[in-house]
Structure formats: C-alpha cells, structure tokens
Wavefront OBJ file of the C-alpha trace (Angstrom):
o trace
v -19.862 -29.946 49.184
v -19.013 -33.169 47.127
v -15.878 -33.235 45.304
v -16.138 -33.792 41.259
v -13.721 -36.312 41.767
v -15.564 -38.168 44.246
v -18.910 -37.688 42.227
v -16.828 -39.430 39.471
v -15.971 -42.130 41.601
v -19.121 -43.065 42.420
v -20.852 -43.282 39.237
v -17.681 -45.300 37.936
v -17.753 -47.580 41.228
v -21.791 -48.416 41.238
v -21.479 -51.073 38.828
v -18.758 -52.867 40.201
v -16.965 -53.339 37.185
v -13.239 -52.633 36.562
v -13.495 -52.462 32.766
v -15.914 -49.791 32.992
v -14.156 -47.873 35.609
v -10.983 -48.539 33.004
v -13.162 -46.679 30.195
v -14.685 -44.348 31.986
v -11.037 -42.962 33.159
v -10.019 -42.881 29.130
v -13.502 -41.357 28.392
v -13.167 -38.575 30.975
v -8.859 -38.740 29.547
v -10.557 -37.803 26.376
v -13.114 -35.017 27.515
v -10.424 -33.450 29.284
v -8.098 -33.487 26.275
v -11.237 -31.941 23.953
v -12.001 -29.304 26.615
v -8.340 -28.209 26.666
v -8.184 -28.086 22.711
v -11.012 -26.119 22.134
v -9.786 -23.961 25.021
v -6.304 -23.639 23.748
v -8.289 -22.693 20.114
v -11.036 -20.446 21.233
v -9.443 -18.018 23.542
v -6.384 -17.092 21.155
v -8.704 -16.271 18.849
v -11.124 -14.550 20.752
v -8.777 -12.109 22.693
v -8.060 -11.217 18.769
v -11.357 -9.559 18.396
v -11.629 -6.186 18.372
v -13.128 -4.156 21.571
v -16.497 -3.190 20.053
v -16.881 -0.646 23.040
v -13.423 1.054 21.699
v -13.533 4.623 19.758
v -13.272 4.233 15.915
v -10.510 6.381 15.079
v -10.550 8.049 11.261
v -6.797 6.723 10.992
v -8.024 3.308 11.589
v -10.331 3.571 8.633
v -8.570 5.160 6.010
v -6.121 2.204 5.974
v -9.205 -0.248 5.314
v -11.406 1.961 3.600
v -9.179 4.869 1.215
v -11.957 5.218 -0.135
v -10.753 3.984 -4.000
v -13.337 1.108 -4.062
v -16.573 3.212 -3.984
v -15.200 5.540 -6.535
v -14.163 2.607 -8.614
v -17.646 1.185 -7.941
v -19.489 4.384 -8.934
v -17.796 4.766 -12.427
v -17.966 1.115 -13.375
v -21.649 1.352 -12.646
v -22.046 4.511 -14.751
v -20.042 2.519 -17.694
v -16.310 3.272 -17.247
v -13.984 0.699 -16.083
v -10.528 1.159 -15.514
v -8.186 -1.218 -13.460
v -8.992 -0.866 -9.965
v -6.058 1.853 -8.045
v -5.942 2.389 -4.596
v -6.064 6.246 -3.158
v -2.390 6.491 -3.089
v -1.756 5.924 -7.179
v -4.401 7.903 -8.278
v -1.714 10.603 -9.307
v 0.243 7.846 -11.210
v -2.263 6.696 -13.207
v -2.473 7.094 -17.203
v -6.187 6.680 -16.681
v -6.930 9.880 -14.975
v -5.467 13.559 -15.781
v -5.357 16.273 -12.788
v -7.516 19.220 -13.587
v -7.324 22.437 -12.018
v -11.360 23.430 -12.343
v -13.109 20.660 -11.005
v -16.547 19.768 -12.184
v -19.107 16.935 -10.841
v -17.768 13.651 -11.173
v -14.334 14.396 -11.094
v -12.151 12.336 -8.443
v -11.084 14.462 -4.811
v -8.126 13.457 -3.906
v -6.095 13.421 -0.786
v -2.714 11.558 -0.384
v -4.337 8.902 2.059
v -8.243 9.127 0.342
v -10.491 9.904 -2.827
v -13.856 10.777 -3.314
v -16.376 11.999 -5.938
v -16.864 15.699 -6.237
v -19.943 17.498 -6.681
v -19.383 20.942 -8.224
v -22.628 22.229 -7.473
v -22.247 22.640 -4.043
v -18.500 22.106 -3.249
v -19.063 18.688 -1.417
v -17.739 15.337 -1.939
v -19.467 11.828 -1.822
v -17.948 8.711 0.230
v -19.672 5.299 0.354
v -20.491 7.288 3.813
v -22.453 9.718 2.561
v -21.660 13.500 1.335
v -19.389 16.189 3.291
v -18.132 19.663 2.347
v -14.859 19.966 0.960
v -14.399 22.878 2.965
v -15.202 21.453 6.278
v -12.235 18.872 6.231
v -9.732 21.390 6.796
v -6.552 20.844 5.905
v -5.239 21.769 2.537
v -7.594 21.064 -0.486
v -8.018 17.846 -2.739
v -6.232 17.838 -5.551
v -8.685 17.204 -8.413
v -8.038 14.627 -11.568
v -10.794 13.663 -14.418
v -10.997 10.133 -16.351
v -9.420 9.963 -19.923
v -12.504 8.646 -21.794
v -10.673 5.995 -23.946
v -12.267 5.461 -27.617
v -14.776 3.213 -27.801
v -16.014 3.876 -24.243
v -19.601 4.817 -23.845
v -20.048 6.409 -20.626
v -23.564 5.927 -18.929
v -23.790 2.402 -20.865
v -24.218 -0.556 -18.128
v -21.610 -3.510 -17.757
v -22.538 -7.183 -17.761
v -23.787 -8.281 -14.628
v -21.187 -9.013 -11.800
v -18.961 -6.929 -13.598
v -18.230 -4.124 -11.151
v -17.857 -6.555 -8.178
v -14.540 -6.681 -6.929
v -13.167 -10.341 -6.022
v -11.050 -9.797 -2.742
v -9.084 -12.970 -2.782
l 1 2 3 4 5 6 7 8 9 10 11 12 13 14 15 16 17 18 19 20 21 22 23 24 25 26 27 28 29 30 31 32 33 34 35 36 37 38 39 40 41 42 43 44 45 46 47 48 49 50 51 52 53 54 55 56 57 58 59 60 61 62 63 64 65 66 67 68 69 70 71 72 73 74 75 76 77 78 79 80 81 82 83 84 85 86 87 88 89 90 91 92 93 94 95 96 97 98 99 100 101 102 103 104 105 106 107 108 109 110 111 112 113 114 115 116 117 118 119 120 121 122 123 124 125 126 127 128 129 130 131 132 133 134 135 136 137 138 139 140 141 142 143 144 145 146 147 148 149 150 151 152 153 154 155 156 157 158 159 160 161 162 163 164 165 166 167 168
C-alpha cells in the first residue's frame, strides 16, 4: 500500500528540481485549503436540509401554507382584489363581513387556515384539492363574504401579472 504522501514525493522528486518541489508544496497548500473551504461550506448547509424520508406533519404545513394565498389567488383571478391577509386576520379585516348562511364562494375559516366553500355539497377547496367540511372534525369554520366595493366588477380579469404575489 503506497502512502499519498510518498506518491507525492515522488512525482515532486522525478524532476529533480527544488523550485518545483517548492510549488508543488504551495499548490497542494492551496488544494488542501480549497478542499477544507468547500467542506467547511457544504456540510453546514447540507445537514440543514430537510429529511425527505421524514413524515409531513399537518402542523408543519399550516405554518407555510394557511392557506390565505390560494384564496387570495382565486378571487383576484375572478376580478376582486383586496390586500393580501394571512389566515389569522381574516376576522379583522374591513374587506370581508362574517355571515352566518354560507353560500359558494364564501371564505371557511379556521383560526390557523381558510378555504373556499362550496355550498352545494358542504366541502371546501384548498390549493390541495376539495374536502368535506364535515370530515375535519373539530368545531366548524366560521364563514365571512367579500364587501364588493363600488366600482368593482366581479368576474372581470386583472392585467396580466397582477394576481402574482412578489415574496421578497
């Protein structure tokens, strides 16, 4: 078995010439010093990562995903802005009014999440998809309709890029 040090030495030592053994001891100085930085970088940052084998729990999402953007989304497509809220204010706002006969389109809403009712069949949709109101169990959404501010035309469409949300 050959020692990487001694392999080193050889290479360095076949021409016979001290100034190139000189460099090649900064050169391998230097890879050293770039395999220890990127070392030192990369593996902080990769034992950040999430487990993707770990259970998603519904906890976890509802503090990323309330779901206040899709609704948000949803009515500025169909033509009604309002300032974008997040689950929790929904009560609080001027914009919407609690109602206690819910009909389609109307905003669910659960301390921690919001969702778009459909009266028809008692469900809710989520960017996820739809679910029965009944089968989430606990107690019942609390229900709240948009104030339809003069001069708003519901159904009309907004100028491109108009409903996209800038993160930053």
């Amino acid at each position: 078995m050959v020692n990487s040090g001694a392999a080193l030495r050889i290479a360095v030592r076949l021409p016979q010439n001290k100034t190139l053994l000189k460099r090649g001891g900064t050169v391998v100085r230097k890879l050293v010093l770039a395999l220890t930085s990127i070392a030192v970088l990369a593996l902080p940052a990769a034992a950040s990562l999430p487990d993707p084998t770990a259970p998603i729990t519904v906890a976890a999402v509802q503090r990323v995903d309330d779901g206040a953007g899709y609704v948000w989304t949803v009515f500025c497509r169909s033509g009604l802005t309002y300032s974008f809220i997040p689950a929790s204010q929904f009560p609080l706002s001027p914009r919407f009014e609690e109602v206690a006969k819910p009909q389609t389109g109307d905003v669910a809403w659960w301390p921690e999440y919001v969702a778009i009712y459909v009266a028809q069949n008692a469900s809710v949709i989520t960017a996820g998809g739809y679910a029965q109101v009944a089968s989430l169990g606990g107690s019942g959404p609390r229900f709240f309709r948009m104030r339809v501010m003069p001069g708003e035309r519901p159904g009309s469409n907004n100028a491109p890029g108009a409903c996209e949300r800038n993160l930053l």
